[in-house]
N, C-alpha and C positions, 0 to 999 in steps of 0.2 A: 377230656384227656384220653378217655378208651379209646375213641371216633379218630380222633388224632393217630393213635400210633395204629390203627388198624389202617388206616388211610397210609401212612408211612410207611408200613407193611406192602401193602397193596402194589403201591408204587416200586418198592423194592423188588416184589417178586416180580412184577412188569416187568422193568429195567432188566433184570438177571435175563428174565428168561430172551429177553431180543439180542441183547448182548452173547449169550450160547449161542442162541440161531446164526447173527452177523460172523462167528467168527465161520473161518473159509476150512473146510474138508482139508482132510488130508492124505498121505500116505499110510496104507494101512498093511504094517508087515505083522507077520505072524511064524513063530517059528516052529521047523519041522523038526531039528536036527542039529546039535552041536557036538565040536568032538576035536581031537588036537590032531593036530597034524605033523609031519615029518618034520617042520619048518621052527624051529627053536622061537618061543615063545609067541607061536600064531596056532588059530582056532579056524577051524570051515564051519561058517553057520550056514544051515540053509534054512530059507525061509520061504512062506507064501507072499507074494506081493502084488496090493487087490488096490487100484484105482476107481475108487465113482466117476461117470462122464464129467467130464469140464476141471476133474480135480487137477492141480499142478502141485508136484510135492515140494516144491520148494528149492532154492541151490541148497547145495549142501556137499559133505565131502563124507568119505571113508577111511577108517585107518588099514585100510590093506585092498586088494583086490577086487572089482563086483562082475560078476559072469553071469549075466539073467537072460532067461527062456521066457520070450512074452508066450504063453497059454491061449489066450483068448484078447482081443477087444484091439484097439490100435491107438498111437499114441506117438507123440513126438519125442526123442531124446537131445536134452539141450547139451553140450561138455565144452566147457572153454577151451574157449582157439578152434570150434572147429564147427562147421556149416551144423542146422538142425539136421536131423537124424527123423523122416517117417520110422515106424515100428508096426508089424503087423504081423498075428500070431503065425506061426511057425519061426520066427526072426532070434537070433543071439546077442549080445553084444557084451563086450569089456572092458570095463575101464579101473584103469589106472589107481591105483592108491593116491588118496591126499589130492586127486581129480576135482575138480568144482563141477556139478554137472545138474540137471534139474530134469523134470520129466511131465508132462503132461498128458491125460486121456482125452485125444480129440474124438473118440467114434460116441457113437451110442448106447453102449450099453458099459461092464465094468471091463478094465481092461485088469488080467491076471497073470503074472508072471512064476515064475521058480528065481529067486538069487541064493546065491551062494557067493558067501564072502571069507576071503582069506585074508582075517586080520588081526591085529595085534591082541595077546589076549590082555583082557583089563579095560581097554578103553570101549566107549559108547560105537554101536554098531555105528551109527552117522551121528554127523554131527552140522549145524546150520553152516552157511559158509558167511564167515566174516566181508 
């Protein structure tokens, strides 16, 4: 009976741990900076935003504003309706609130950005896109 559930054990801590490994990287924001703005019931976050090579953040959307300064590394920007987007440090871009948009690090090493977002306050900074 011991042999049994140690073995069940075993198995389970297996499983867990390839199951963490398989799932896929993601977008890693980190914040610098929150604060209100002139804008009746909107907030500017700004954050660090850190890409591993090959990571793709995913679509997804925002409830306001996103104006990011890629830093370092290079990367594609995906936003519906509109041709891919290269991205390569010194680069800006802006989009749209409630945008569907996704983002990928094609170089080699991590790609880093500055965002700042101007959004509604109360809701989740992104949110996945339906």
């Amino acid at each position: 009976m011991k042999s049994a559930l140690i073995c069940i054990a075993t198995y389970f801590l297996i499983f867990s741990s390839l199951a963490v490994l398989a799932q896929p990287a993601s977008i890693k924001r980190t914040l610098v900076h929150k604060a209100d703005t002139s804008i009746e019931h909107r907030e500017a976050v700004v954050a660090r935003v850190e890409l591993e090579p090959g990571v793709v953040a995913g679509p997804h959307t925002h409830p306001g504003d996103e104006i990011s300064y890629v830093l370092e590394g290079e990367g594609e920007l995906l936003i519906d309706g509109e041709p891919p987007r290269k991205l390569k440090a010194g680069e800006a871009f802006v989009i749209p609130a409630g945008k569907i948009h996704d983002a990928k690090n094609t170089g080699p090493g991590t790609m880093r950005l500055v965002g700042v977002y101007v959004v509604e306050k109360g809701q989740p900074l992104a949110s996945p896109a339906k």
